[in-house]
N, C-alpha and C positions, 0 to 999 in steps of 0.2 A: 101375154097378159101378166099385171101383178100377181104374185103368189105371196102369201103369207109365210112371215119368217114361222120356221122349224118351234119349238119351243127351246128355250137355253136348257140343258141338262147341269144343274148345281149338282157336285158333289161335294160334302162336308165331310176332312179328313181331321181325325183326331189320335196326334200321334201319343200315346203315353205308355207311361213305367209307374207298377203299384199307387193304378188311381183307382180301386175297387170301391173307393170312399165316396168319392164326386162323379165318376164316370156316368153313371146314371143319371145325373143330375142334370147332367154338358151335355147328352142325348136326349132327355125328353125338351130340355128349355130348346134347342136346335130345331129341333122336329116339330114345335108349337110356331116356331119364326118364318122356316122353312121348307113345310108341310110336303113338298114334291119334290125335295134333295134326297140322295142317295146319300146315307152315313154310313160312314167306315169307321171302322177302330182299326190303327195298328199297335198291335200289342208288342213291346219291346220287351220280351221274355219277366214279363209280372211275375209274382209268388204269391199275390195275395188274393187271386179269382177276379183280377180285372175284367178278362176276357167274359168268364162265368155270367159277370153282371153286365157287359154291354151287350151281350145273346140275348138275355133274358129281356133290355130295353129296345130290342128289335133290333139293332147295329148290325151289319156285316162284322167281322173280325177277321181281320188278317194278322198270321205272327213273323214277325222279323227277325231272327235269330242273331244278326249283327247288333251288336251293342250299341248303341250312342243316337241320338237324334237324328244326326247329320244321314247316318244310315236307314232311319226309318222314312225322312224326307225324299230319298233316294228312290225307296221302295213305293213310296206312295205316287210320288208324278211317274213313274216306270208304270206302274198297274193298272191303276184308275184312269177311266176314261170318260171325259167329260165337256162341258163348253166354259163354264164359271168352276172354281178350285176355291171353297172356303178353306183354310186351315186357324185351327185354333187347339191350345191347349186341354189338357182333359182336367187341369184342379180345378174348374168353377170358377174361374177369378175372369173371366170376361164376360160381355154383356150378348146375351146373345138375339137380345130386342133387336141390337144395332146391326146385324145381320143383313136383312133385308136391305135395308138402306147404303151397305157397303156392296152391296151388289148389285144396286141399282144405279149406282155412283158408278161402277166400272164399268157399266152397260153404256150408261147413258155418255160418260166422258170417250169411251172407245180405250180404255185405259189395261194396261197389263197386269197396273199391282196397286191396291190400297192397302194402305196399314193403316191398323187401328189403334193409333197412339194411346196410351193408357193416362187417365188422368182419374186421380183417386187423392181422395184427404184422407184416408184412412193410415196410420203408421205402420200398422202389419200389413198392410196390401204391399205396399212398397217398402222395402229396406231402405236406410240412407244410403247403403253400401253398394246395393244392386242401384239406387237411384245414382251416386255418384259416380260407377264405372260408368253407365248408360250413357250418361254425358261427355264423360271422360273419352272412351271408343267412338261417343258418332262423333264428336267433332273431329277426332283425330283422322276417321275417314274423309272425314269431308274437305280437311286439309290436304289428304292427299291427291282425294278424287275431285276434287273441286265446289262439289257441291255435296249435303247429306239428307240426312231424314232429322227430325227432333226426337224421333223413338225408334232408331234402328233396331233394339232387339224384341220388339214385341211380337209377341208370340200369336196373335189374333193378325190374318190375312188373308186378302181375297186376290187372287189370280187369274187370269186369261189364260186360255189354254195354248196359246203360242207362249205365253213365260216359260209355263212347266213344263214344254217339250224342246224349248231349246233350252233349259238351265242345263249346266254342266254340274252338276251334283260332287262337291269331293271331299265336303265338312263329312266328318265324322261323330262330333260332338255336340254342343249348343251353340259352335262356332257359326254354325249353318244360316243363321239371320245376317250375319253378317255377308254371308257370301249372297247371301237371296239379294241384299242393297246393293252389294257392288254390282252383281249382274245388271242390275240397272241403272246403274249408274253407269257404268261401263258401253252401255247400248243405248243411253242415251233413250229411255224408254217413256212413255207418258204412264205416271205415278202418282199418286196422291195419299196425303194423311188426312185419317178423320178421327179427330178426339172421341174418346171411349172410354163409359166408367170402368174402371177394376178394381174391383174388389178383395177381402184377404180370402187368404184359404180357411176351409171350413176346420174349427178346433178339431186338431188330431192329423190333420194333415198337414205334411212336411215339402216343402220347395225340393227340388233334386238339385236344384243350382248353388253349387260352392262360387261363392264371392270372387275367392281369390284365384282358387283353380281355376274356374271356365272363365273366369276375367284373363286370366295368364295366357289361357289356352286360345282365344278370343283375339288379343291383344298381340300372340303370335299368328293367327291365322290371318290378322290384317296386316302383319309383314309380310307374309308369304302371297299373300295377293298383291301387295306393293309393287312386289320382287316380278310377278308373274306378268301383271297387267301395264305396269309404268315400267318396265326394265331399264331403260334409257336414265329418266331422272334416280330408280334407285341405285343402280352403279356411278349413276356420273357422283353421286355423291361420295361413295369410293375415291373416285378421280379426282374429285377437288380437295378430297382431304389428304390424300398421298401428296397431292404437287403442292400443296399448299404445305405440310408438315416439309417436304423436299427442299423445298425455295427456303421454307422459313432456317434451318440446318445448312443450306451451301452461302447465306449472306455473310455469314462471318469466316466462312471457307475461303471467296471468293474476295473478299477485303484481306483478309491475310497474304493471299496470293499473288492478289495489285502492289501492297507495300515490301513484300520480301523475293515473289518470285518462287516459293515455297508451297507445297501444299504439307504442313507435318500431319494433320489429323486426319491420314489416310481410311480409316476405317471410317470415319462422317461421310468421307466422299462415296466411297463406297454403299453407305447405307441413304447418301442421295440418290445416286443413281438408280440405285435398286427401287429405290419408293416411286422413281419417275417412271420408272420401266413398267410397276408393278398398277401405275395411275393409268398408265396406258391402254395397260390389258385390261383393265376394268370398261373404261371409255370403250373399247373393241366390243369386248361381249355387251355389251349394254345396247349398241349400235345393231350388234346382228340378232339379239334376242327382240329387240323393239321392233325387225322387219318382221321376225315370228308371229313375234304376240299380234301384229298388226292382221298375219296372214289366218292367223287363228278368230281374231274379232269378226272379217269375214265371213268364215266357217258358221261363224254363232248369227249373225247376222244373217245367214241365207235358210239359218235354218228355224230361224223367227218367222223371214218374211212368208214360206209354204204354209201357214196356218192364218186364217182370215181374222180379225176383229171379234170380238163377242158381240152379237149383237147384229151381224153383216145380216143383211137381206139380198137375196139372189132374188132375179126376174129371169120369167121363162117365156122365150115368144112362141106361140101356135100360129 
């Protein structure tokens, strides 16, 4: 006979640092949207009674003692056990109306990850500066990965529980959106964006996002995934520019040597060879990291496929 699906277990995880200000705010509007979700707070070592005030608005609380986002994200899909994974910041500055509707989106699509692109008129909601890296970093992923998001780093997202248990977790900082995109882009996973108002933060409250640093930091974590995931095309790049720098150094070597029989600029030659040799080994390793990475994408892929859909309905025959 049919049996009726299970009910989805939503959990709403809210990672933050000294939000004693809004926390309460991002818990009750949650709790009004998504009246049967399990909220968490994880608390990244606050000072100013975060914690204090998300107990007091009924929240679980869990504390993280590692510093940095990437490490609180780590701790949350490790912990939390669930079928739907809201995650959203704790300043107030997403809609948490649009809740429901992003998690009906992932139900109904069969989908692993919606993001909630942020669209706000507002000048303090968005910096120009965080608005221009935003662009700046997704295009550049999407350059390398082939395809991107319009809002990879928004902080408002709703998961499958096959994402959060196969993500390989290793940001540290607020690089972590970025590696949340590439996972799937990487897996080649079904994703979707839903525009969402965002609003500023509440007067007195302050962004923990440095522009230039976690931009930097950001900016290097999308070479380091480059390096990791594409290894082939990031070393050949190495390869083409040694032989290419090599060749362009031995033509007026090799034209001297046709008219005279001569090589005098021994040390050119020598710093050709070297660069060709050095092109080489680039091409090598890139060759045998790109069977790795491929052998690793597997690993993540097999450990996607052991967790069902959101939303799967089982039949039980009697």
């Amino acid at each position: 006979m049919q049996v009726e699906p299970r009910r989805l277990r939503v959990a709403v995880l809210v990672p933050c640092y000294n939000e004693a200000q809004t926390i309460g705010t991002v818990i009750d509007d949650f709790r009004r949207a998504l009246p049967e979700a399990a909220l968490y707070v994880f608390d990244n070592n606050s000072k100013d009674g975060t914690s204090e005030v998300a107990r007091r608005h009924g929240a679980e609380v869990v504390h993280v003692g590692l510093q940095g986002k990437g490490n609180v994200v780590r701790r949350m899909f490790a912990d939390v056990e669930a079928d739907v994974y809201v995650m959203v910041d704790g300043d107030a500055t997403y809609d948490a109306s649009a809740a429901p509707s992003l998690v009906q989106a992932l139900v109904d699509g069969r989908l692993d990850m919606v993001v909630g692109s942020r669209v706000s008129s507002e000048q303090a909601a968005y910096r120009p500066g965080h608005r221009f890296g935003n662009v700046l970093l997704t295009r550049f992923v999407g350059l390398i990965f082939g395809r991107a998001f319009d809002d990879m780093l928004s902080g408002y997202r709703v998961f499958s529980r096959r994402f959060v248990k196969s993500f390989p977790a290793q940001a540290r900082g607020f690089e972590t959106e970025t590696e949340l995109a590439v996972h799937a882009l990487e897996l080649r996973l079904p994703v979707r964006e839903i525009a969402t108002a965002y609003g500023a933060r509440p007067e007195g409250s302050h962004s923990k996002l440095s522009t230039y640093r976690d931009g930097w930091r950001i900016l290097m974590a999308i070479l380091r995934l480059f390096k990791a995931e594409r290894p082939l095309a990031f070393f050949g790049i190495g390869f083409a520019a040694c032989l290419a720098l090599a060749l362009g150094l031995a033509v007026p070597l090799a034209m001297t040597y046709m008219q005279t029989g001569l090589v005098p600029r021994m040390p050119t030659a020598v710093l050709c060879a070297s660069l060709t040799l050095l092109g080489f080994l680039l091409l090598v390793c890139g060759l045998v990291l790109d069977t790795v990475t491929h052998g690793r994408l597997e690993a993540k892929r097999l450990a996607y496929l052991r967790v069902p859909a959101p939303g799967w309905r089982f039949t039980q025959e009697t």
